[in-house]
C-alpha positions in Angstrom: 0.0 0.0 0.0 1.7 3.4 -1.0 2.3 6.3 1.5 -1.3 8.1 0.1 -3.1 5.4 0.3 -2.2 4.6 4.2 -2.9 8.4 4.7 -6.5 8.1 2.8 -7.4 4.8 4.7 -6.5 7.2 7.5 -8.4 9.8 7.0 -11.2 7.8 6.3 -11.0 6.0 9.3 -11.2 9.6 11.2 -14.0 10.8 9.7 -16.0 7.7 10.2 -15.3 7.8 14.4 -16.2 11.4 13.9 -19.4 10.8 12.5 -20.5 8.0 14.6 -19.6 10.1 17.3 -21.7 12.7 16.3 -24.8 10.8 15.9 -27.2 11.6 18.5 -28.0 8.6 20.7 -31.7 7.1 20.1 -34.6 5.8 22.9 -33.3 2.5 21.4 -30.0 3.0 22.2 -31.0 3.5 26.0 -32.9 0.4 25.7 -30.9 -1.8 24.6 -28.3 -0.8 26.8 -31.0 -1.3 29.7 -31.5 -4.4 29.0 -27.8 -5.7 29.0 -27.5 -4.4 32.1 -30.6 -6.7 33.3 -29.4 -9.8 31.5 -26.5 -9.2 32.6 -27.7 -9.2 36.5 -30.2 -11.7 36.5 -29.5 -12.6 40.1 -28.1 -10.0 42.5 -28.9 -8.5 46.2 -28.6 -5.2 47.6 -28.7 -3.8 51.2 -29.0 -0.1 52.0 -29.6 2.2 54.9 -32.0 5.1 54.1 -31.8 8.3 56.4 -36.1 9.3 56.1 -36.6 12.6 56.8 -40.1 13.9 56.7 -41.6 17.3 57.6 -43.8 18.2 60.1 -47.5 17.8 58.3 -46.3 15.5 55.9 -48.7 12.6 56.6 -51.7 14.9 56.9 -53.0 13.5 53.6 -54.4 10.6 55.4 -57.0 12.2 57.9 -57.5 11.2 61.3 -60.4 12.8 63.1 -60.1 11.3 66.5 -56.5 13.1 66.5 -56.0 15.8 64.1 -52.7 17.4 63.0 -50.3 18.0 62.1 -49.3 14.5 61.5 -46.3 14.4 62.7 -46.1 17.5 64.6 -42.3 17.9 64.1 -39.7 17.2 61.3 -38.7 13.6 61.9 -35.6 11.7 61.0 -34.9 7.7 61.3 -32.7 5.6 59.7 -34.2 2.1 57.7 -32.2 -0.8 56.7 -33.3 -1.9 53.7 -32.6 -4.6 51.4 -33.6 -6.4 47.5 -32.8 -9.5 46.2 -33.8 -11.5 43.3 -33.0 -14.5 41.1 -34.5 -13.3 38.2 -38.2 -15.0 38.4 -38.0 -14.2 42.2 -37.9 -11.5 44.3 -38.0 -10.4 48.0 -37.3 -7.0 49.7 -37.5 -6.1 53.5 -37.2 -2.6 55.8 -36.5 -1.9 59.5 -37.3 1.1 60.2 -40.2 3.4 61.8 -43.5 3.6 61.8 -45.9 6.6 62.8 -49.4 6.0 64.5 -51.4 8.6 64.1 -54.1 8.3 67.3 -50.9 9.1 69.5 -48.9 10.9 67.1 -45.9 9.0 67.9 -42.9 6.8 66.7 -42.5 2.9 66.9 -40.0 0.6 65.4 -41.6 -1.6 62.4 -40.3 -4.4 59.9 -42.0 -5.1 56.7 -40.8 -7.9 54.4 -42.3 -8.9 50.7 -41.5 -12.1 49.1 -42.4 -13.1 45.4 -42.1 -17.0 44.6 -43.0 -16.5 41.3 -46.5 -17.3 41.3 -47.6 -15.9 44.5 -46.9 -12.7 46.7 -46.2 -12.4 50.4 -46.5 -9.1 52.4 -45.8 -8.9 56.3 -46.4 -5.6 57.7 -45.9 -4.1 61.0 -48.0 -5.2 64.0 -51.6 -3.5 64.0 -52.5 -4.5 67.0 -50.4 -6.1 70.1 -49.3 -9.5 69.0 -51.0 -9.0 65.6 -48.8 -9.1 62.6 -50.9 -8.2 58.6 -49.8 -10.6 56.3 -51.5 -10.6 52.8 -51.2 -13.3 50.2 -51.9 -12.5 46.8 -52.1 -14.6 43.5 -54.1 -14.9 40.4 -53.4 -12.6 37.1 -52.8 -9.2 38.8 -49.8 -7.5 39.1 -48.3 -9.2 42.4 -45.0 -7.4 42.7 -46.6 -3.7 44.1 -45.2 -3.9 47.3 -41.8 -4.8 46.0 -41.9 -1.9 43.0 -42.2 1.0 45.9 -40.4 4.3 45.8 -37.9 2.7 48.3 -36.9 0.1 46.1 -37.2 1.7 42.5 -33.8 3.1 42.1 -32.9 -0.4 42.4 -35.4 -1.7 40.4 -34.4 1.4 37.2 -30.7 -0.4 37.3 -31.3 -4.2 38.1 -34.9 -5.1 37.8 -35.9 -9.0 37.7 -36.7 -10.0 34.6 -38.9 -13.1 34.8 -42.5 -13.7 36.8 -44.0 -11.2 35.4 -44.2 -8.8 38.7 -42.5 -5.6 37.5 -43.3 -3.4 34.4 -40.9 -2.0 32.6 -40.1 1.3 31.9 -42.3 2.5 29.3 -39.8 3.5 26.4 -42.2 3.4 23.7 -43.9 6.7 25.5 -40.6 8.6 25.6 -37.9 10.1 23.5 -34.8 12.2 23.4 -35.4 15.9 24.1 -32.5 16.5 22.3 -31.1 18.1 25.3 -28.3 17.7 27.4 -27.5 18.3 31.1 -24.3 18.7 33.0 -24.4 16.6 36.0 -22.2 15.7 38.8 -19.4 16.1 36.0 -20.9 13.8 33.3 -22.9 15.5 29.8 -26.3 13.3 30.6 -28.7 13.1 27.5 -32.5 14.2 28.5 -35.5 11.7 27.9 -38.9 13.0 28.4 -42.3 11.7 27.2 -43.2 12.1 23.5 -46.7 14.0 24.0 -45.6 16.2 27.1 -49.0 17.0 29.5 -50.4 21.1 28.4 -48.9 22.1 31.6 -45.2 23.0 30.9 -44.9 22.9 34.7 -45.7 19.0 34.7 -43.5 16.1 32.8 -41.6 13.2 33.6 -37.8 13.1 32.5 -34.6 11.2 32.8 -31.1 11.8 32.3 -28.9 9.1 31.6 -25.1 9.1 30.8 -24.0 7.4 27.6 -20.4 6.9 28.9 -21.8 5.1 31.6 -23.6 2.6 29.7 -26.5 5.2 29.7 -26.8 4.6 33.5 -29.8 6.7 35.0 -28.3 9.3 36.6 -31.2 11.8 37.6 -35.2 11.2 37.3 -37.8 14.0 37.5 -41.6 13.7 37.6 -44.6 16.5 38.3 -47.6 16.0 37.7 -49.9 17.3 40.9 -47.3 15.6 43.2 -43.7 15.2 42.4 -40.1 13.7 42.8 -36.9 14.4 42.4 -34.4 11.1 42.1 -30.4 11.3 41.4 -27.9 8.6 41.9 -24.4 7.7 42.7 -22.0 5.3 41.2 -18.5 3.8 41.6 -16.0 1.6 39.7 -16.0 -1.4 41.2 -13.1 -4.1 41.0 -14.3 -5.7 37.5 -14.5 -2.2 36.4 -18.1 -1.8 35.9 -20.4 1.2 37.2 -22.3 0.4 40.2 -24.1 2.4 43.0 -23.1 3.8 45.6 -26.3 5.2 47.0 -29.1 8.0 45.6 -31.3 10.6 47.0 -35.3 10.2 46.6 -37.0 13.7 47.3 -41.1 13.6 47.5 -42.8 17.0 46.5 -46.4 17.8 46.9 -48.8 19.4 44.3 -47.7 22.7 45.3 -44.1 21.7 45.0 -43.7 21.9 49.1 -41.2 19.2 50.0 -42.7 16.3 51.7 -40.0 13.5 52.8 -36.6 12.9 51.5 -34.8 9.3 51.2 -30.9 9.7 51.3 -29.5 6.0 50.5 -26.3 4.6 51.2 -25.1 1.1 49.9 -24.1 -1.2 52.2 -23.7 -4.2 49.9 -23.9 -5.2 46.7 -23.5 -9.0 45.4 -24.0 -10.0 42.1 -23.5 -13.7 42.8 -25.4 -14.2 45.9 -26.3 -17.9 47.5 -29.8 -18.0 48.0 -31.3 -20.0 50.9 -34.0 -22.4 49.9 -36.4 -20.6 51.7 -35.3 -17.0 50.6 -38.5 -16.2 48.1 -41.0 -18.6 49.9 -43.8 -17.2 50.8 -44.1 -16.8 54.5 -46.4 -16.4 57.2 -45.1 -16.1 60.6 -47.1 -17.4 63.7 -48.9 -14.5 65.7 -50.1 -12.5 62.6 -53.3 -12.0 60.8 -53.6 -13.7 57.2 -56.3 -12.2 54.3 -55.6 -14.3 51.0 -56.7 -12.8 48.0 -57.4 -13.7 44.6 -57.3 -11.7 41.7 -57.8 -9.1 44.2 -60.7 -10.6 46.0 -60.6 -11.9 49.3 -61.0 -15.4 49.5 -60.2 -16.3 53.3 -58.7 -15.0 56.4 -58.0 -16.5 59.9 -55.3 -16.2 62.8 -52.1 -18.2 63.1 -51.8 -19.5 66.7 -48.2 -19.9 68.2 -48.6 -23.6 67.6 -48.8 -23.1 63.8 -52.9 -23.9 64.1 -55.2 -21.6 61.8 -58.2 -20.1 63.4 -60.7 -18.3 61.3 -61.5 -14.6 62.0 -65.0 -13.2 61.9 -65.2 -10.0 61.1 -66.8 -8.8 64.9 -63.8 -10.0 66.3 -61.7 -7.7 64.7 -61.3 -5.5 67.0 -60.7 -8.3 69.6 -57.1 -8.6 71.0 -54.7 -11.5 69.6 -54.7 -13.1 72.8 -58.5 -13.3 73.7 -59.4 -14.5 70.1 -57.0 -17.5 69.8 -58.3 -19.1 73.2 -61.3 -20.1 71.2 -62.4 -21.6 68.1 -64.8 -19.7 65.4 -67.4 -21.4 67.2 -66.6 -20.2 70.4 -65.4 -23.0 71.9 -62.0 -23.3 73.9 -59.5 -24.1 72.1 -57.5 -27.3 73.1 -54.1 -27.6 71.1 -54.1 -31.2 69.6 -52.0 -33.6 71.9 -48.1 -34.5 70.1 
């Protein structure tokens, strides 16, 4: 090859990476790149601890009117430890972290786990009553992953969500497109996404920012539309080199833009080969709680679990029973006599 030549293969070479550099990146290309990322992370769990703050007034949405509010009457800050896991069909999630009652406008510690087999979904909440535990079991053709896709767990779910059961939407790219629009953040030139046929209020939207040098990682998230939030994220190299995170921020707004709570999370741990115990997405319903089973979201059966594993139907009079006085009898209100081993 003569001297020109090399310099024309050259030059031709240069103005081809120039050009493909210059082409603006497509709602496909996000996509696609999205989608590695979740084939790629088919199995994974993630533990966090959230610092919650929420303003005084914030939970005044749900009214009370044997106490009125403000509910709660001060700005309040807790921490949660949180945590996600899946196998790719399966998923489970749990928090420790607070609870507010609003008939004594107080604090209490509270645990909540949800567990996804696949087929059915599992939701323990925090005691209602004094021994009482709310456990719901849900199965049939709705969506059975809600609990699981939750503003504490969605910037998880945005960068590693299970692929398989059929539990979690994804994000509707078909609705959105490039704005053609770029943003500086944190350092890195993230592309805008917004929806193709934008709401008549300019004030209201949904947008995304994602950085194409990151593998078009989400990198901030914006919705308005009455209420708000504001979502940005944090990411690291880790030791194979790939971009993972480190914690983000979650920031609640109401319809008057007023902020509400924030979420500031911080990554404890994050495993992208995790050993899973047999057990770990089994559904589960602890003794002491109250079950409600429901198909296709309607209920089909509830009853008590004793501390001997026994069921015990509940009647809806005896809801407002305590734990303790109900299990001594059966529905028929008989004693109860645990069977002899």
């Amino acid at each position: 090859m003569t001297r020109n030549a090399s310099r024309l293969v050259v030059a031709l070479l240069v103005f081809t990476t120039a050009a493909r550099a210059d082409e603006k990146p497509t709602i496909d290309d996000v996509k696609k790149a999205w989608k590695a990322s979740q084939d790629a992370h088919k199995s994974f769990r993630v533990e966090w601890v959230a610092t919650v703050t929420i303003k005084a007034g914030a939970l005044d949405y749900v009214p009370d009117l044997n106490n009125p509010g403000p509910h709660p009457p001060k700005d309040t800050e807790y921490k949660a430890a949180c945590s996600f896991a899946s196998n790719g069909d399966k998923a489970a999630a749990s928090i420790e972290g607070s609870i507010y009652r609003m008939t004594t406008k107080t604090w209490h510690p509270a645990a909540e786990a949800i567990y996804f087999d696949g087929n059915s979904c599992v939701r323990v909440d925090p005691l209602i009553f004094p021994g009482w535990a709310q456990v719901s079991i849900g199965t049939g053709k709705l969506p059975l992953g809600t609990g699981l896709n939750s503003y504490i767990n969605d910037p998880i779910l945005r960068l590693y969500r299970p692929l398989g059961g059929g539990a979690f939407s994804d994000f509707p790219f078909e609705q959105f497109k490039p704005s053609g629009r770029t943003e500086k953040i944190r350092g890195a030139t993230c592309i805008e996404i917004a929806r193709k046929n934008p709401p008549a209020n300019p004030d209201h939207g949904h947008w995304l920012w994602c950085d194409p040098e990151r593998g078009f990682l989400p990198v901030r998230a914006r919705q308005r539309y009455g209420d708000g939030y504001d979502l940005d994220w944090e990411y690291r190299k880790d030791a194979a080199g790939q971009w993972v995170p480190t914690g983000w921020q979650y920031t609640s707004l109401n319809g008057k833009g007023a902020l509400q709570y924030t979420v500031k999370a911080e990554v404890k741990k994050l495993d992208f080969a995790p050993t899973f115990a047999a057990d770990a997405f089994a559904p589960k319903s602890p003794v002491s709680s109250h079950v409600v089973v429901y198909k296709d979201g309607e209920k089909q059966d509830e009853y008590l679990i004793r501390p001997d594993g026994s069921k015990r139907a509940l009647l809806a009079a005896e809801r407002s029973k305590s734990y303790e006085e109900v299990i001594k009898t059966n529905a028929d209100g008989t004693p109860y006599a645990p069977a002899k081993k």
